[in-house]
N, C-alpha and C positions, 0 to 999 in steps of 0.2 A: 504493500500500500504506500502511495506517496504520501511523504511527509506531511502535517499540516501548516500552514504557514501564520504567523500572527505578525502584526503590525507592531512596530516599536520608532519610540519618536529618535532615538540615538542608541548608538552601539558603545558607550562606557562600559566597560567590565571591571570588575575588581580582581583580587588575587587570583592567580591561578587563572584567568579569563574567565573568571564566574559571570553568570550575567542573571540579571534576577528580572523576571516576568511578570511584574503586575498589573492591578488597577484591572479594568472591565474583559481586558487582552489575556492578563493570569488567570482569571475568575473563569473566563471561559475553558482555556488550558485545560484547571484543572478539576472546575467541578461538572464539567459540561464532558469534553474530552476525559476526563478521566486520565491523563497521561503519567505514566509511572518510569520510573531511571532506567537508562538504558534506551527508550525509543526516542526517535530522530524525531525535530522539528525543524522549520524554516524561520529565522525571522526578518523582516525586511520595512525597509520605510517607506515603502510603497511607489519610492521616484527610482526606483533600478538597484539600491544599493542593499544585500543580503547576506544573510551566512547561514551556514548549516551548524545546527547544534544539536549536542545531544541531551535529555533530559538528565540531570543528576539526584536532585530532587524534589518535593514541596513542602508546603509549610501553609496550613491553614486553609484556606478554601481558596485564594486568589494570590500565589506567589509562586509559580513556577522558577526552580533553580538550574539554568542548564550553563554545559560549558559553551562557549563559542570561543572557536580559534582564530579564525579571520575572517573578515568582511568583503567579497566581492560586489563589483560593479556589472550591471548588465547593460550594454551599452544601447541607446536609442536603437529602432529598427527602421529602414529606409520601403519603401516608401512611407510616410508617415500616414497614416488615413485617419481621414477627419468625416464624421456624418452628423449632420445639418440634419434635425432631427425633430420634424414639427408637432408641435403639440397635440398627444392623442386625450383622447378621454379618460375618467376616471385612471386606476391605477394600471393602465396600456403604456404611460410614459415609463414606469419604473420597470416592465416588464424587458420594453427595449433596451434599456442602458444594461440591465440583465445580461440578457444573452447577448447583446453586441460584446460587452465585456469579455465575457465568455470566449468571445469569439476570438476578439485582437485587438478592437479599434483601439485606436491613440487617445482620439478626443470626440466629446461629443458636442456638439451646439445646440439648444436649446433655441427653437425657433415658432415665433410668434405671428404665424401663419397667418392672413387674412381671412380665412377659411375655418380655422381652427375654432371649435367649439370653446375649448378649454382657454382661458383667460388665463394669467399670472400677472396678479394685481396687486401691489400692496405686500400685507401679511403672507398673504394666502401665497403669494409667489417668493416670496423667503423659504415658506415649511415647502412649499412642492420643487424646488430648486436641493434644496435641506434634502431632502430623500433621496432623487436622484443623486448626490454626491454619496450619500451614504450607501445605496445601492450599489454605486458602481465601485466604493471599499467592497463592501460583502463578497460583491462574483469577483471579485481581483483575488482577494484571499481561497475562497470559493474552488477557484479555476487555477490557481496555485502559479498566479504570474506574480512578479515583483517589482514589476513596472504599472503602474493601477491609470488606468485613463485618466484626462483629466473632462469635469464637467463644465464647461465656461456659463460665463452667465449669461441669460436668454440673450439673444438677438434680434433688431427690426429687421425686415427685408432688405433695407437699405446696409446695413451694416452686413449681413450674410454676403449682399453682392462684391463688400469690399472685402472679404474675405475669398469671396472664387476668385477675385481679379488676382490675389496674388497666386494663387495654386498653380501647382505644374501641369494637373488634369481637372480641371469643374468640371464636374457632370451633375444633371440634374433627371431625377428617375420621371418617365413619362410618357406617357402613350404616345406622345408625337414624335418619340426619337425614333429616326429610320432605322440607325446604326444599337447591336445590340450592345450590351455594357462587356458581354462574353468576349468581343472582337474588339473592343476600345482600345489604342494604341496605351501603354501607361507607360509613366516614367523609372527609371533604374531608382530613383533618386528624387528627394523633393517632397510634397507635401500631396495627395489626392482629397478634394474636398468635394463628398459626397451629400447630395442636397434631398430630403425622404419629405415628400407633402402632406398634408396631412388627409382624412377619411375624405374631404369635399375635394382634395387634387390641388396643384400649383394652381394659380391663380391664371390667366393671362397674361395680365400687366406684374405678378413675379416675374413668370416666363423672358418678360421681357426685358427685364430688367437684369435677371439675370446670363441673359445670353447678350444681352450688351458689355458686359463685364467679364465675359468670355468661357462663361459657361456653354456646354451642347447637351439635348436633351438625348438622352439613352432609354430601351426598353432593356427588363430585366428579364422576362418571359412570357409566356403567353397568358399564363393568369396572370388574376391583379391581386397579389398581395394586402392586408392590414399594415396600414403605417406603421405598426409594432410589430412587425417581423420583416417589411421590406429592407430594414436599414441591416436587421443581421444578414438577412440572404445575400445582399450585394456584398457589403463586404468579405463574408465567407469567399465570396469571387474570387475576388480583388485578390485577397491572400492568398488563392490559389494559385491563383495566373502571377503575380507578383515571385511567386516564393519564397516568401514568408513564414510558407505551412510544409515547406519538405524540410 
C-alpha cells in the first residue's frame, strides 16, 4: 500500500531527525489512520517539497513521532495546465477540483460565467472559494501528489481572457470547435489554459472575446459532458498526449 501523505507547514526536526506530527495532520495520523512504528509515511508542504519517513512512535491521540532523513524537491511539470472552471451548481464545483486534482491539473480558475447559475457574492463566495481550496488539499493528499494545485481567486470574463492571451495553447471547450482537442497541436513547454463553461454553455460575446485574445474553440467528443466532469476528461487528455502520464 502506498504511503499516506500528511501536510506539514516546515520540515525542522530535532535530534536524531525526529520530527513530530501534530495539531489536526497528527490527530488524523493517529486516531483516524491508526499508524503504529515501523510503517512508512509521506510528509510534504504541498508546493513540491517532501520526505519519506518512517513512523517511530505516538503519544496521545494527535502526535505522531517519525524519523525523516531528508527532504526532496519535486520539481514543477511542463506543460503546466490551467482549467478555467465555470461555476456549476450546488456542491458540482467541489466535485470538479476533486477529480481534476486527482487527475494532474496545476491550477484551477474559478470562473464567473454569465450563464452561470451559481453566484459568488460577498460571504457566501469567501466559504465557497474556502472549500474548493480545501478540497483541492484533500484529493492532493488523497491522490498522494506533493505538488497540490493551486485554487486562484474567481475570475471576470474579462480577466480569464487576459489570462488565455498569455498561454502557449487557449482552448476553449465547444460545440463550435471544428478541430478536436484529441489533435490540438500542444506545447513541449509553457502554460495550456483550458476554458470549461458552464451547464447554459460559453456565452457568445465570451466566445468572442475570448478568441480575440487568442483563444480557439475545440470539441472534446461526441457527447456533451456536465461542467463537472468536462474539465477532468480534457485534461486527463492533455496528460496523455503531453506525457505527463507515462
Amino acid at each position: 500500500m502506498t504511503a499516506p501523505v500528511f501536510v506539514v507547514e516546515h520540515f525542522r526536526t530535532g535530534d536524531g531527525g525526529r520530527y513530530v506530527l501534530d495539531g489536526p495532520e497528527g490527530r488524523h495520523a493517529v486516531s483516524v489512520k491508526r499508524l503504529r512504528p515501523g510503517e512508512e509515511v509521506v510528509l510534504t508542504d504541498g508546493a513540491g517539497r517532501w520526505a519519506d519517513c518512517v513512523v517511530l512512535d505516538t503519544e496521545g491521540k494527535d502526535r505522531l513521532i517519525v524519523r525523516l532523513d531528508s527532504v526532496a524537491e519535486q520539481p514543477e511539470e511542463e506543460p503546466r495546465i490551467t482549467v478555467v472552471q465555470a461555476l456549476p451548481k450546488g456542491d458540482r464545483g467541489e466535485l470538479a477540483v476533486e477529480t481534476m486534482t486527482e487527475t494532474g491539473v496545476d491550477t484551477v480558475v474559478p470562473w464567473a460565467a454569465s450563464r452561470c447559475i451559481t453566484q459568488w457574492k460577498g460571504e457566501r463566495g469567501v466559504k465557497a472559494l474556502a472549500k474548493w481550496r480545501a478540497t483541492a488539499r484533500e484529493a492532493g493528499k488523497q491522490s498522494r501528489r506533493v505538488r497540490f494545485p493551486e485554487v486562484a481567486d474567481a475570475m471576470t470574463s474579462r480577466q480569464v481572457a487576459a489570462l488565455l492571451a498569455k498561454a502557449d495553447l487557449a482552448a476553449v471547450l465547444h460545440e463550435s470547435g471544428e478541430e478536436p482537442l484529441a489533435t490540438a497541436e500542444l506545447p513541449a513547454h509553457g502554460e495550456i489554459v483550458l476554458v470549461i463553461g458552464p451547464e447554459g454553455g460559453v456565452s457568445p460575446e465570451e466566445l468572442e472575446l475570448f478568441t480575440e485574445a487568442g483563444a480557439r474553440a475545440y470539441r472534446l467528443g461526441r457527447s456533451v459532458l456536465r461542467t463537472s466532469t468536462a474539465g477532468t476528461a480534457a485534461a486527463a487528455l492533455l496528460l496523455g498526449r503531453t506525457g505527463r502520464w507515462s
